[in-house]
MDTraj code that builds the backbone (N, CA, C; nanometers):
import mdtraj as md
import numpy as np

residues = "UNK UNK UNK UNK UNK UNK UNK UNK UNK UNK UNK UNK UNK UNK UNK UNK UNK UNK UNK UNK UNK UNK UNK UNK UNK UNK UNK UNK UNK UNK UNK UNK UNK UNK UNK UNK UNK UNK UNK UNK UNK UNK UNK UNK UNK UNK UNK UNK UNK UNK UNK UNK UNK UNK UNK UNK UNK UNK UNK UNK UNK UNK UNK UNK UNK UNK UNK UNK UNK UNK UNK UNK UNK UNK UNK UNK UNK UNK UNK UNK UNK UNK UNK UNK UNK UNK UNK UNK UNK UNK UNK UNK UNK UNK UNK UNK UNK UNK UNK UNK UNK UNK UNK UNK UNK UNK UNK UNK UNK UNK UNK UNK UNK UNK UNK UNK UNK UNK UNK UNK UNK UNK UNK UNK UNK UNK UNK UNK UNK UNK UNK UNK UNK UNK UNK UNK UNK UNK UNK UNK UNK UNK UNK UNK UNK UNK UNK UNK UNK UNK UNK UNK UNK UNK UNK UNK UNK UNK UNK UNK UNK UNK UNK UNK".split()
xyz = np.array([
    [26.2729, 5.0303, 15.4204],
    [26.1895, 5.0071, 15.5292],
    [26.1147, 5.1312, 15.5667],
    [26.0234, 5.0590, 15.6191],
    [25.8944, 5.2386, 15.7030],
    [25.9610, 5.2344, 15.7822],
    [25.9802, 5.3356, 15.8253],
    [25.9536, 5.3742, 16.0006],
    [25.8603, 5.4769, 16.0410],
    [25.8126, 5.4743, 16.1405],
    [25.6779, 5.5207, 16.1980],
    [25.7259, 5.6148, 16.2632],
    [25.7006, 5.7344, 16.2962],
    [25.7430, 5.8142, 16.4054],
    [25.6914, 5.7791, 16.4997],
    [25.7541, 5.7715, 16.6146],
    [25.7337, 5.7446, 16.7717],
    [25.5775, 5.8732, 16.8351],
    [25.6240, 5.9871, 16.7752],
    [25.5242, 6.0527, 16.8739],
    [25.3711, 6.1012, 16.7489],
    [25.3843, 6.0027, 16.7003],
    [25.2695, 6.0164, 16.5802],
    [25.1247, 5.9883, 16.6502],
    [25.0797, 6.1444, 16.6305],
    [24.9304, 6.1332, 16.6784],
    [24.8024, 6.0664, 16.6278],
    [24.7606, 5.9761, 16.6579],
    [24.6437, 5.9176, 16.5874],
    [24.4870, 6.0639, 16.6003],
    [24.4498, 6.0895, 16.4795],
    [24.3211, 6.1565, 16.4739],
    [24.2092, 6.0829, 16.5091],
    [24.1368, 6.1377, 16.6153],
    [23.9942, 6.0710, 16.6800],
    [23.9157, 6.0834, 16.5349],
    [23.8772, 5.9064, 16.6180],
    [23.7417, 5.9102, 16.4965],
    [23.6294, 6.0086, 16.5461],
    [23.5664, 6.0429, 16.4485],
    [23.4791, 6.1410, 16.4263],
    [23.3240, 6.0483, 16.4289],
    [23.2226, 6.0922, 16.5443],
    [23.1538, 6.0103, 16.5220],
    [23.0331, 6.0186, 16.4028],
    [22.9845, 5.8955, 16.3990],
    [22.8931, 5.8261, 16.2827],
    [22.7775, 5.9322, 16.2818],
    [22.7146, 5.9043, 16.1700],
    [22.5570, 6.0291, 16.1322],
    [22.4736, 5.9460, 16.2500],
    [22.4901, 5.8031, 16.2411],
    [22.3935, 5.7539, 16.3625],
    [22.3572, 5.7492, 16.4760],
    [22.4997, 5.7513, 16.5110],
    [22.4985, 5.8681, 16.6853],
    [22.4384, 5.9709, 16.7136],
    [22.4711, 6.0887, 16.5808],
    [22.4068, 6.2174, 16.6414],
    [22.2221, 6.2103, 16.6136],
    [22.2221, 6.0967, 16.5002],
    [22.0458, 6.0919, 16.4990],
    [22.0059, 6.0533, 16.6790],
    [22.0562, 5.9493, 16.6990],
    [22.0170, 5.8805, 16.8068],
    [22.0261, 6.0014, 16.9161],
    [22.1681, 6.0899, 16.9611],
    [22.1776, 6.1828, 17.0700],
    [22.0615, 6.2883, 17.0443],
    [22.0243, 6.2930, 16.9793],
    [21.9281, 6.4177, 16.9120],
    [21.7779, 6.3749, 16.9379],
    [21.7462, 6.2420, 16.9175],
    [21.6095, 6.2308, 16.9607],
    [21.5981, 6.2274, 17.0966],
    [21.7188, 6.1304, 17.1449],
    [21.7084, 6.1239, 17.2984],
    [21.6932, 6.2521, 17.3986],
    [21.7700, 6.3922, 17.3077],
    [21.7187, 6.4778, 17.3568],
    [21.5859, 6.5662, 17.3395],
    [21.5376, 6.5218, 17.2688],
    [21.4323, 6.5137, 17.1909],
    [21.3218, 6.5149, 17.3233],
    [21.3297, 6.3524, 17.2821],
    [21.2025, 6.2729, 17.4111],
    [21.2379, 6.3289, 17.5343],
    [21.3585, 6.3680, 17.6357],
    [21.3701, 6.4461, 17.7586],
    [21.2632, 6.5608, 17.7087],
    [21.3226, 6.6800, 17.6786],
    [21.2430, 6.8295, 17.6160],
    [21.0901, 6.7447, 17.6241],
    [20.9857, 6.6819, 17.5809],
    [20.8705, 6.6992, 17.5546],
    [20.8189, 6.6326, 17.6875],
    [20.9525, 6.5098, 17.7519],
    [20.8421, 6.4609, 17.8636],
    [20.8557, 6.5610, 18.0001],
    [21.0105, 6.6397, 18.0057],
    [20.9733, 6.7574, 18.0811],
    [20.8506, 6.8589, 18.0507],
    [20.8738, 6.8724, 17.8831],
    [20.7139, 7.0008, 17.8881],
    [20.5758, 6.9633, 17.9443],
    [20.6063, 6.8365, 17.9022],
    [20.4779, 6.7706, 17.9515],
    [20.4383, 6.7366, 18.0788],
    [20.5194, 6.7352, 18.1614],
    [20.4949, 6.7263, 18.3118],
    [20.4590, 6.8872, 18.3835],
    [20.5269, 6.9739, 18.2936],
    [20.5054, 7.0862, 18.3485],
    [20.3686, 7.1090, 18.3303],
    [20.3239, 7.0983, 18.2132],
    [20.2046, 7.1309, 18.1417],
    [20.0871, 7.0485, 18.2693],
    [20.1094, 6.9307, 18.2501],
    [20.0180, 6.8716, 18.3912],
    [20.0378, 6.9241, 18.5292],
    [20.1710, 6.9218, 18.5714],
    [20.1382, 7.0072, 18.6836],
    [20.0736, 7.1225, 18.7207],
    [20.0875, 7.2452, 18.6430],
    [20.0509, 7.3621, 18.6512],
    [19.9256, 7.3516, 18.5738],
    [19.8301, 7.2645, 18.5256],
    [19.7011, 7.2738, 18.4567],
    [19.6460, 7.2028, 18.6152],
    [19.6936, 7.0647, 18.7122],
    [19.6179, 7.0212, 18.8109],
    [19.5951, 7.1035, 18.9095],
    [19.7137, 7.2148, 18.9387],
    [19.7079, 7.3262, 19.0034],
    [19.5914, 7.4419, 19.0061],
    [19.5288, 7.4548, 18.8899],
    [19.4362, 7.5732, 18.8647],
    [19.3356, 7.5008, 18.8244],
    [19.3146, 7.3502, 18.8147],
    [19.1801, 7.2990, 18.7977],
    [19.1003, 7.3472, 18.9116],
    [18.9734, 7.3671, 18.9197],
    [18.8444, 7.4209, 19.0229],
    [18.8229, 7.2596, 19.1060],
    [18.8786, 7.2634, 19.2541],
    [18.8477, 7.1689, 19.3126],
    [18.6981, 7.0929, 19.3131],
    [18.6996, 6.9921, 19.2737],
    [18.5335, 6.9390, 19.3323],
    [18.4779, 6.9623, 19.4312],
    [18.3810, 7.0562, 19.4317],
    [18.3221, 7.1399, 19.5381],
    [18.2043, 7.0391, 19.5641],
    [18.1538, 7.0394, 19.7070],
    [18.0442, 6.9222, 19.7552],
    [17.8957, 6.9856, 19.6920],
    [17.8457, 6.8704, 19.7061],
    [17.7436, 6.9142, 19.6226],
    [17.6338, 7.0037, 19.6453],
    [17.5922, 7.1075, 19.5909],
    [17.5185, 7.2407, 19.6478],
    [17.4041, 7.1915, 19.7143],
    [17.3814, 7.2752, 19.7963],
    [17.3074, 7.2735, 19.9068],
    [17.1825, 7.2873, 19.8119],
    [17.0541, 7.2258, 19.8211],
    [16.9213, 7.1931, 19.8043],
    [16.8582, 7.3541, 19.8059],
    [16.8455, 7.3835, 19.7166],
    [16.7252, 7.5016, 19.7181],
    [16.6411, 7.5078, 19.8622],
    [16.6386, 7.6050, 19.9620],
    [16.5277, 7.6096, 20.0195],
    [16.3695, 7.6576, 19.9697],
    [16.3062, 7.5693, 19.9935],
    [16.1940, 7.5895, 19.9418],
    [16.0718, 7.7417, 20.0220],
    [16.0372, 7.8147, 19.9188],
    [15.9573, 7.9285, 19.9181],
    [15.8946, 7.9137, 20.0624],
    [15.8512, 7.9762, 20.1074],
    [15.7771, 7.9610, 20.2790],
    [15.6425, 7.9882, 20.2309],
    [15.5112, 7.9273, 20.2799],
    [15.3967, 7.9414, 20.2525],
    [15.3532, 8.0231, 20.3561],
    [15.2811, 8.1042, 20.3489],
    [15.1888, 8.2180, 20.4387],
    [15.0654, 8.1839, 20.4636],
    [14.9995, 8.1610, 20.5505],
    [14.8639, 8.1266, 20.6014],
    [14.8265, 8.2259, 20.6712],
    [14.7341, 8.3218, 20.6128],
    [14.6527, 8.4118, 20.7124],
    [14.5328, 8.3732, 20.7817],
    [14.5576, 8.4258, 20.8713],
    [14.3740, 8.3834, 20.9766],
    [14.3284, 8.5314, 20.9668],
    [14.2006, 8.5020, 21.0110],
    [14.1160, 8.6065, 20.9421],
    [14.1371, 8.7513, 21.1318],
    [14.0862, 8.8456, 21.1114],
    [14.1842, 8.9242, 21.2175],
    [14.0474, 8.8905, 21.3458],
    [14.1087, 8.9313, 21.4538],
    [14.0336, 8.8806, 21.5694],
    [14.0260, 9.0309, 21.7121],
    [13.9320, 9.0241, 21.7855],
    [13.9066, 9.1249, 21.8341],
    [13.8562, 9.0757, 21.9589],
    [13.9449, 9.1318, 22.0788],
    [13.9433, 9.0487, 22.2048],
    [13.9461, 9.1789, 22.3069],
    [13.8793, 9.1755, 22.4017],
    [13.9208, 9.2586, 22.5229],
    [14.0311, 9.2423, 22.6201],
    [14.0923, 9.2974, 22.6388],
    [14.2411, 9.3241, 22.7137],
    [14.2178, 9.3482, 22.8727],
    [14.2843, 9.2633, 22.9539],
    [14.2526, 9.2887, 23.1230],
    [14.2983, 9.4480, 23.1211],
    [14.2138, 9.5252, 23.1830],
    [14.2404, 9.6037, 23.2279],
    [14.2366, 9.6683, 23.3881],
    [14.3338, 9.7063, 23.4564],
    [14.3440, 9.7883, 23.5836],
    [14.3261, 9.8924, 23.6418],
    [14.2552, 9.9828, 23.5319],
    [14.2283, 10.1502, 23.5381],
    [14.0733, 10.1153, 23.5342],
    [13.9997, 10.0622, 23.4907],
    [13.8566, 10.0616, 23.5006],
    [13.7692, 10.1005, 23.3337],
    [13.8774, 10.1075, 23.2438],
    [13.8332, 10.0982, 23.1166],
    [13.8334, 10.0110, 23.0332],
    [13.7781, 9.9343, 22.9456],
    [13.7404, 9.8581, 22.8338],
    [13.8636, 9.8949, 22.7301],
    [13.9799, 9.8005, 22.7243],
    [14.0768, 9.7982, 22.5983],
    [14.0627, 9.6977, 22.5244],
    [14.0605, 9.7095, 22.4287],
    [14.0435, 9.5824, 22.2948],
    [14.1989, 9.5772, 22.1529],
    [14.1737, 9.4539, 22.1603],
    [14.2552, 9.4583, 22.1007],
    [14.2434, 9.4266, 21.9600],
    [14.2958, 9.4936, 21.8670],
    [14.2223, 9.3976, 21.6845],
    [14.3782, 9.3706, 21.6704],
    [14.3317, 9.2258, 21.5955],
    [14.4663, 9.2007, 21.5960],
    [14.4540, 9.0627, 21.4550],
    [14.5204, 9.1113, 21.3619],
    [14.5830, 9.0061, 21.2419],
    [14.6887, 8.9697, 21.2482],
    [14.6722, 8.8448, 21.2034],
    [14.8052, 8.7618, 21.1529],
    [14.7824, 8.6525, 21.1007],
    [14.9429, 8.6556, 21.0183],
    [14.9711, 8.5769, 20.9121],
    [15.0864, 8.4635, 20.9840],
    [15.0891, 8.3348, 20.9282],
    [15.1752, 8.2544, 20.9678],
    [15.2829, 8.2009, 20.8634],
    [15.4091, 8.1804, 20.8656],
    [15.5129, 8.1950, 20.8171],
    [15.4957, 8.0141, 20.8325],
    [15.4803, 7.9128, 20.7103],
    [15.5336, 7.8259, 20.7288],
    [15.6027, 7.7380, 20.5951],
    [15.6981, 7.6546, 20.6453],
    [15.7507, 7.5715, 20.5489],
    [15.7343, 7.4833, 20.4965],
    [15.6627, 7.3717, 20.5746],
    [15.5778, 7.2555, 20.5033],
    [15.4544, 7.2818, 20.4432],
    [15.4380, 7.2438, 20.2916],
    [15.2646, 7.2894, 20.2047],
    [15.2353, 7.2174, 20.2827],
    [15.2002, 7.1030, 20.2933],
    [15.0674, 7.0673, 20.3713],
    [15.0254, 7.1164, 20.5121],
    [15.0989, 7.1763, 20.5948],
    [15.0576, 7.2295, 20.6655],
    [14.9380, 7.3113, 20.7059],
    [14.9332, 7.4207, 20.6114],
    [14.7858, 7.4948, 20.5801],
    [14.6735, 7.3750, 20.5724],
    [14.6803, 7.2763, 20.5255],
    [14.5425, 7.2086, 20.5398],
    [14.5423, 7.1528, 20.6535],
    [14.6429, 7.1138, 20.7526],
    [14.6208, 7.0858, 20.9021],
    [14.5844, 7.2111, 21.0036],
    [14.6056, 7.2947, 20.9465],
    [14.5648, 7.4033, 21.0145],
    [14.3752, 7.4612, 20.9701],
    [14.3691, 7.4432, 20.8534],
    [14.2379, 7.4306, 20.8215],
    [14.1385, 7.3686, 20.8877],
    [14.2158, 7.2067, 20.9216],
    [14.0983, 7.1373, 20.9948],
    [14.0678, 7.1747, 21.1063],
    [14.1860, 7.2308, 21.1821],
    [14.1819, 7.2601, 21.2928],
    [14.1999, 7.4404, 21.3598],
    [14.1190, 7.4919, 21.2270],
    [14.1176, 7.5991, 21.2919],
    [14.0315, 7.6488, 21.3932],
    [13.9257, 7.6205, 21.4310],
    [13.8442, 7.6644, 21.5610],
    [13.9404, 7.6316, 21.7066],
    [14.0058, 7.5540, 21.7106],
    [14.0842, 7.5060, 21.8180],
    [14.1817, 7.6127, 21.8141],
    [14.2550, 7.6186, 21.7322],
    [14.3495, 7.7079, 21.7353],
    [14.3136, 7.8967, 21.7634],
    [14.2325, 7.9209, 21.6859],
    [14.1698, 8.0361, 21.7131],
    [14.1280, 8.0410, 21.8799],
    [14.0856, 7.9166, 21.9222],
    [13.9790, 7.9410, 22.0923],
    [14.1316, 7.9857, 22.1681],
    [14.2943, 7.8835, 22.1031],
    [14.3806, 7.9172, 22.1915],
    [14.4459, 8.0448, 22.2015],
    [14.4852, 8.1381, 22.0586],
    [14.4887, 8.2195, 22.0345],
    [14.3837, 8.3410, 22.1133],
    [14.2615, 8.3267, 22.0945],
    [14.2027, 8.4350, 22.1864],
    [14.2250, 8.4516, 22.2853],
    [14.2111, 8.3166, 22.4336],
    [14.2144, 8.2513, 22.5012],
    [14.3742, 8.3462, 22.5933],
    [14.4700, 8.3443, 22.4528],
    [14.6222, 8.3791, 22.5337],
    [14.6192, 8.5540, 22.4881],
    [14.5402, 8.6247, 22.4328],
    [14.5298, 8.7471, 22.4112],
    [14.4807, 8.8317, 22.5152],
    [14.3781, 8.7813, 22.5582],
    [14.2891, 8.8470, 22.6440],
    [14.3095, 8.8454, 22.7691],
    [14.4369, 8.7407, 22.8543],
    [14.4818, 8.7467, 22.9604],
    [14.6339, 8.8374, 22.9546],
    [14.6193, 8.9513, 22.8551],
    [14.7093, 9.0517, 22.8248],
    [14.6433, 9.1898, 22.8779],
    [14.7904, 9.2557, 22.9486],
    [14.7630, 9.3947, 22.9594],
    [14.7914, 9.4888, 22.8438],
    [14.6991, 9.6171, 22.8247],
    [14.7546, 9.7260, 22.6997],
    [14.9040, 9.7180, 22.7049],
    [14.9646, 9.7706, 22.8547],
    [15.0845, 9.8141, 22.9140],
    [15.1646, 9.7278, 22.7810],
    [15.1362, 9.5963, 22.8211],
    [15.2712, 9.4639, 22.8077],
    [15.2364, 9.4517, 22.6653],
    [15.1475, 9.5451, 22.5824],
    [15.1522, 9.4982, 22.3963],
    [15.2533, 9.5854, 22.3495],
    [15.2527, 9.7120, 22.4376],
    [15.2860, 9.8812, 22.3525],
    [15.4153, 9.8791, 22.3055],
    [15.5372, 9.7983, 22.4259],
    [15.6463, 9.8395, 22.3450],
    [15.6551, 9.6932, 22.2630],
    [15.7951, 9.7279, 22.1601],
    [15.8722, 9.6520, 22.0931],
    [15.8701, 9.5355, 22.1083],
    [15.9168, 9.4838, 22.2403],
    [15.9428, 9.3912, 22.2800],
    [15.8399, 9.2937, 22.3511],
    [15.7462, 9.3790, 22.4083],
    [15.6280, 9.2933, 22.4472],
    [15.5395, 9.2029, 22.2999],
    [15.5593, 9.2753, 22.1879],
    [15.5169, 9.2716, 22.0868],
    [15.5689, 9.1511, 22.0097],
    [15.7409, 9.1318, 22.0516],
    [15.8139, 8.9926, 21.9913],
    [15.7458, 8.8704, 22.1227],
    [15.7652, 8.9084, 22.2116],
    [15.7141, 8.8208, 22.3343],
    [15.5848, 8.7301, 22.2920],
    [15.4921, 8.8459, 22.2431],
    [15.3358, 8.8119, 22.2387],
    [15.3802, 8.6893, 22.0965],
    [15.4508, 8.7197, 22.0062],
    [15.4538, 8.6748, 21.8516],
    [15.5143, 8.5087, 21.8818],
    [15.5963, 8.5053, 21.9539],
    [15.6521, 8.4040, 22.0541],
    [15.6017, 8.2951, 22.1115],
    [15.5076, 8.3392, 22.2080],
    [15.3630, 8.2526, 22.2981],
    [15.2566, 8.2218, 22.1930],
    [15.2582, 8.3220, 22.0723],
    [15.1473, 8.2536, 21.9947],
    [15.1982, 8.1617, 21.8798],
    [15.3374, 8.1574, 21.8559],
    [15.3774, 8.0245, 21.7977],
    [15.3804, 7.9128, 21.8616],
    [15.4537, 7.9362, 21.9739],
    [15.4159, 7.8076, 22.0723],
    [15.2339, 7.7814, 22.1248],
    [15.1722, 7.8573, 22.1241],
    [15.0327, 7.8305, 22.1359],
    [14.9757, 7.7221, 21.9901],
    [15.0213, 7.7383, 21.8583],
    [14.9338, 7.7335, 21.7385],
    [15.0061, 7.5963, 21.7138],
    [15.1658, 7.5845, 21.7439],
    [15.2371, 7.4929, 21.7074],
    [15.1884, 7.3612, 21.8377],
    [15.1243, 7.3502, 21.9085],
    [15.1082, 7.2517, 22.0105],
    [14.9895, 7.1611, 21.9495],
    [15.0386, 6.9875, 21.9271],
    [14.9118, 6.9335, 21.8880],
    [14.7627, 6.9633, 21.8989],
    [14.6891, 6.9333, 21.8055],
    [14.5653, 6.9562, 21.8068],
    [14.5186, 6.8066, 21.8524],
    [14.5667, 6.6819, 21.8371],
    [14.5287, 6.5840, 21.8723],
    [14.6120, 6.5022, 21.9430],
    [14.5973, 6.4584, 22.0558],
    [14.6890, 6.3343, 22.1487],
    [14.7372, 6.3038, 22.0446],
    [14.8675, 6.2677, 22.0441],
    [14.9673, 6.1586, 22.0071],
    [15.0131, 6.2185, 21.8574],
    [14.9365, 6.3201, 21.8175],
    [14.9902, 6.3955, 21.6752],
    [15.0817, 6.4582, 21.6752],
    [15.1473, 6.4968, 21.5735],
    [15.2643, 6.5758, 21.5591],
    [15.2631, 6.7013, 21.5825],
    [15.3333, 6.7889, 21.6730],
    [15.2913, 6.9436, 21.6285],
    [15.3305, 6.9945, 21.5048],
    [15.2631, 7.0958, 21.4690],
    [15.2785, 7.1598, 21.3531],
    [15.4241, 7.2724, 21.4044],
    [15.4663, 7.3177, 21.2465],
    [15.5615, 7.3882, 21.2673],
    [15.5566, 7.4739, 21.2115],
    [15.5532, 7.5862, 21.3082],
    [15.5391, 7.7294, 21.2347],
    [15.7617, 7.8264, 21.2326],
    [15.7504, 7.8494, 21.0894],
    [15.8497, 7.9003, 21.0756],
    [15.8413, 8.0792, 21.1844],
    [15.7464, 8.1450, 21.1571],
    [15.7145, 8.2913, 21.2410],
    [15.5868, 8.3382, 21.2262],
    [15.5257, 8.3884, 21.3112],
    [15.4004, 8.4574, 21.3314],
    [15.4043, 8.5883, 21.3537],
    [15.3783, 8.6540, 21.2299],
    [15.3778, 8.7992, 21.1460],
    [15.2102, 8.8618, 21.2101],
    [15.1938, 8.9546, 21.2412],
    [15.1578, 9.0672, 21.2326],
    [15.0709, 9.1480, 21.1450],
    [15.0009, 9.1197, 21.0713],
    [14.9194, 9.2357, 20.9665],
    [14.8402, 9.3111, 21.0169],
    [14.8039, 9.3271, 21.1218],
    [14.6807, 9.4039, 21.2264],
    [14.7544, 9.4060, 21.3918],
    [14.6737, 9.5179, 21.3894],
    [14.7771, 9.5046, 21.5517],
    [14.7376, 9.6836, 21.5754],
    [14.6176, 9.6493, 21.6783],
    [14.5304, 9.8069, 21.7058],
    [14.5147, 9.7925, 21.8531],
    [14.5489, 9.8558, 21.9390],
    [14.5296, 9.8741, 22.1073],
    [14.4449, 9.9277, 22.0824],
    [14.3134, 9.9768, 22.1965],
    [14.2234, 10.0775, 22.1845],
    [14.1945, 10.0780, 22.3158],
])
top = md.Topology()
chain = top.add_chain()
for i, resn in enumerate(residues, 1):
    res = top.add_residue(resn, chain, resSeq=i)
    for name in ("N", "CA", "C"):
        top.add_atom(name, md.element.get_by_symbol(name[0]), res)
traj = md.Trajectory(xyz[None], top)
C-alpha cells in the first residue's frame, strides 16, 4: 500500500505564459494612457489662449490746411496788433476735406470773426494758445447747414502763429 505523508506540501502552480502576456499588456495600456494624459494636460496648459480679435487698424488722420489769415487784434494801449496766423486741421474722416471745401468761406468768416475779438495779452502765453486752438475747433466743427451734421475735427494745429 501507498501512504501519503500527512504534512506533504503541494508546490504552487506556476502561472501560464498567458497570464504574464495578458499582465504585461495590461500594464502596458495603463503606462501609455497615463503618458498620454500627461502629454495633453501640460500641452492645454501652454497652448496661447484665444485672444479677441485685434483691434481694427486706426486709420492715418488726414490734414487739411487753410491757407494763413491776417486779422487785427482788439487792442487797449492805442496800437494796431495783428495777428498772422496758420493752420492745419487734424481730421479722421476722408471725406471730410471735401465738406470743408464747400464750405470754406463760412468757416473762414467764423474763424476771423473769433480771432479778432482777441487780446495780444490772452494769445502770448501757453495756455491762451491751447484755449484759442479749442474755440476754433468748436467754431469750424459747428454745422454749416440747419439740420446737417457737424463735422469732426480730430485737433487744430498751428503752422503760423505771429503777434505783431
Amino acid at each position: 500500500m501507498a501512504t501519503t505523508p500527512a504534512n506533504q506540501q503541494v508546490a504552487p502552480a506556476s502561472p501560464g505564459p498567458l497570464k504574464r502576456i495578458i499582465l504585461i499588456a495590461l500594464i502596458a495600456i495603463v503606462a501609455a494612457a497615463v503618458a498620454g494624459a500627461g502629454v495633453w494636460f501640460f500641452m492645454s496648459k501652454r497652448a496661447p489662449a484665444p485672444t479677441a480679435a485685434a483691434p481694427a487698424p486706426v486709420p492715418a488722420p488726414t490734414f487739411f490746411p487753410l491757407d494763413s489769415m491776417t486779422v487785427n487784434l482788439q487792442s487797449d494801449d492805442g496800437q494796431q496788433h495783428f495777428l498772422r496766423i496758420g493752420l492745419t486741421l487734424k481730421l479722421t474722416d476722408p471725406k471730410t476735406p471735401q465738406e470743408l471745401t464747400e464750405h470754406m468761406p463760412e468757416i473762414r468768416s467764423r474763424i476771423l470773426l473769433a480771432l479778432s475779438n482777441h487780446h495780444p495779452d490772452e494769445l502770448a502765453p501757453l495756455e491762451g494758445k491751447h484755449a484759442l486752438a479749442t474755440e476754433l475747433r468748436t467754431l469750424i466743427e459747428q454745422p454749416t447747414d440747419k439740420g446737417a451734421a457737424p463735422i469732426h475735427v480730430q485737433d487744430v494745429l498751428f503752422t503760423e502763429f505771429v503777434v505783431q
